[in-house]
C-alpha positions, 0 to 999 in steps of 0.5 A: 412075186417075189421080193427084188433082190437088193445089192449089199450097198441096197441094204446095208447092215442095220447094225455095223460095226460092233451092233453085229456082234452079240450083246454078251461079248460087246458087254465083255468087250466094254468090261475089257476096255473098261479095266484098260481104261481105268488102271493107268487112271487109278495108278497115277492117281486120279480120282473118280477113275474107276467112272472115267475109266468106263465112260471112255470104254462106253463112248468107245464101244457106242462110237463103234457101232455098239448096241448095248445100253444099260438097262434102266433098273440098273441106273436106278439102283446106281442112283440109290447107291450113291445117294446112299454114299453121299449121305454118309459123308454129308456132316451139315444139312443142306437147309442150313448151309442154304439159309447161311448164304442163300443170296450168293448161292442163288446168284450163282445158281441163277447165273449158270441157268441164265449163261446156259440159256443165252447159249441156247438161244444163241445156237438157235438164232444161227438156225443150226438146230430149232429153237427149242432143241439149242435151249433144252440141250443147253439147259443147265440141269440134269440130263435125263430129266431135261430130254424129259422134258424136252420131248414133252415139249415137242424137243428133238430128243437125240440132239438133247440128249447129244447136247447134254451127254457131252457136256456131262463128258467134258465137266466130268473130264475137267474137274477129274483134271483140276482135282489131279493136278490141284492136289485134291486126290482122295485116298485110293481104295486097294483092290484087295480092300474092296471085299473086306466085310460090312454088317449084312443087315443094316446094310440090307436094311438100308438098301431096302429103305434106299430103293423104296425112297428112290421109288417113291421119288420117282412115282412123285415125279420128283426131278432125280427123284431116284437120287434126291429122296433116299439121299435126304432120306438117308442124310437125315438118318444119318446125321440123326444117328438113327442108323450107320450107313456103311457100304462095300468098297464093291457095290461102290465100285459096281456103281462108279462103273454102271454110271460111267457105261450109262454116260458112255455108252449113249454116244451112238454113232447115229446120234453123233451123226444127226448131230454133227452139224451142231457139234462146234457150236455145242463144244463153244457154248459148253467150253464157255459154260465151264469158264463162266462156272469158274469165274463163279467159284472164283467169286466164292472163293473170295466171299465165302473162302472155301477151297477151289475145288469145292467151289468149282464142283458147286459151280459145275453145269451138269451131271449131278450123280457125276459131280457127287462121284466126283466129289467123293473121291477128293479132298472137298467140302461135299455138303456145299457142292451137293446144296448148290448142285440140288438147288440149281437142279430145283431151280431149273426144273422150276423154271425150265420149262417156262424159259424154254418156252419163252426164249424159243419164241423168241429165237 
């Protein structure tokens, strides 16, 4: 027999909107976007613009029913790329910047954990979403290596990754803003400068090394493992005189772009709406993480003197590989935000999965 016939409103389209288009022309749609987005950010000096410039095309595009998402071997050299761009600007190691001021940064490192906590299991006790869900997407470490934990741990992966995507969104988007308007732009790179030459081997050496490193971090199941390891790698390295790390303005700018589309394009339209019950209480915890993460670097300012800006960035909750971009492309203290920012990801990745699993019996 054959099958019954079904009305359009009986079978809608798997993919609306932007899904029925093919996956080349939504690329060159986002690149378009992308390109749009990020020129007037570029001229009027903000920096981190050519990441924010994408990830808006990417939320864009995934809101507009968009397919495409990034494959995961390009994140994976994104990471190497940064971690690399990192250590060449990183003067002081982390352990002794650590040991100098251990007891204030693990107060603050446990403060954001404990207030991202609290705000999980708060949305929990409401009953807006399962208690396990609110704490893992509130949790205050990185965001793919909290959904995977999350579903480890029986966690509805799409809100976690809802939760902690807009978070990533809004820290990104307000420290880009505090470092316009506090005056910490970094220098812009002109486009003409991006294809100036580098010296091919070391820098092929180095990539080398990079990827080999980001895969073995990986392979030990290291959180961010595929940032942390070639970053110390490569910071060692380079500090030590052993080799000279130098980039090309493009593979920065292939980079910045790849993270801001990965960040972007996560937005589907499917996830918006499976979590659209959860979205002002997700926005209220998020909103009052980054007020707390302020009063926090107001705390570091006043003890330890570094600028505002350095403090925040240390202080932010989320995305490290977005608060290293971030911090990159301003006038601050990297070494001290990229320790604070390491030793909350160590620390929450530690503890996480035994807090979560306390607070949510008790939620």
């Amino acid at each position: 027999m054959p099958p019954a016939s079904r009305t359009p409103s009986d079978s809608p389209s798997p993919h609306p909107g932007l899904g029925r288009l093919p996956a080349a022309l939504q690329w060159g749609l986002v690149a378009i976007l992308s390109a749009a987005a990020t020129a007037p950010l570029e001229a009027a000096g903000f920096p981190a613009a050519l990441l924010m410039g994408p990830m808006l095309a990417g939320i864009v595009v995934a809101l507009c029913g968009g397919t495409i998402r990034l494959p995961r071997i390009f994140f994976f050299v994104v990471q190497v790329v940064l971690a690399l761009m990192i250590a060449t600007m990183v003067s002081e190691d982390f352990v002794g910047t650590f040991a100098e001021n251990w007891p204030l940064m693990l107060l603050v490192v446990l403060s954001v954990i404990g207030v991202s906590t609290l705000s999980g299991w708060l949305i929990a006790r409401t009953g807006i979403l399962p208690g396990t869900t609110a704490i893992w997407g509130s949790s205050a470490g990185a965001a793919s290596t909290m959904m995977v934990m999350a579903e480890a741990y029986g966690a509805d992966i799409r809100l976690v990754a809802f939760m902690q995507y807009l978070r990533v969104v809004f820290v990104a988007s307000f420290a880009t803003l505090v470092a316009h308007f506090g005056g910490h732009d970094g220098a812009a790179v002109p486009p003409h400068a991006w294809f100036e030459p580098v010296p091919l081997l070391p820098l092929a050496a180095m990539l080398v090394i990079g990827v080999l490193a980001g895969v073995i971090g990986q392979r030990l199941r290291i959180p961010a493992g595929a940032f942390l390891v070639p970053f110390a790698l490569a910071s060692v390295l380079n500090s030590a005189g052993t080799v000279t790390i130098v980039l090309p303005q493009w593979l920065l700018v292939a980079a910045f772009t790849l993270l801001g589309w990965n960040i972007g394009l996560g937005f589907t339209r499917a996830i918006l709406l499976h979590a659209r019950r959860a979205l002002l209480p997700t926005v209220v915890s998020i909103i009052a993480l980054i007020s707390f993460s302020g009063l926090l670097a107001g705390l570091l300012i006043l003890v330890l003197g570094v600028d505002p800006l350095t403090a925040y960035l240390a202080t932010s909750p989320g995305g490290l590989d977005s608060i290293a971009v971030i911090a990159a492309s301003s006038k601050v203290d990297i070494a001290f935000v990229m320790t604070l920012q390491t030793a909350r990801l160590i620390l929450v990745t530690l503890i996480g999965p035994w807090l979560a699993r306390f607070v949510a019996d008790r939620a």
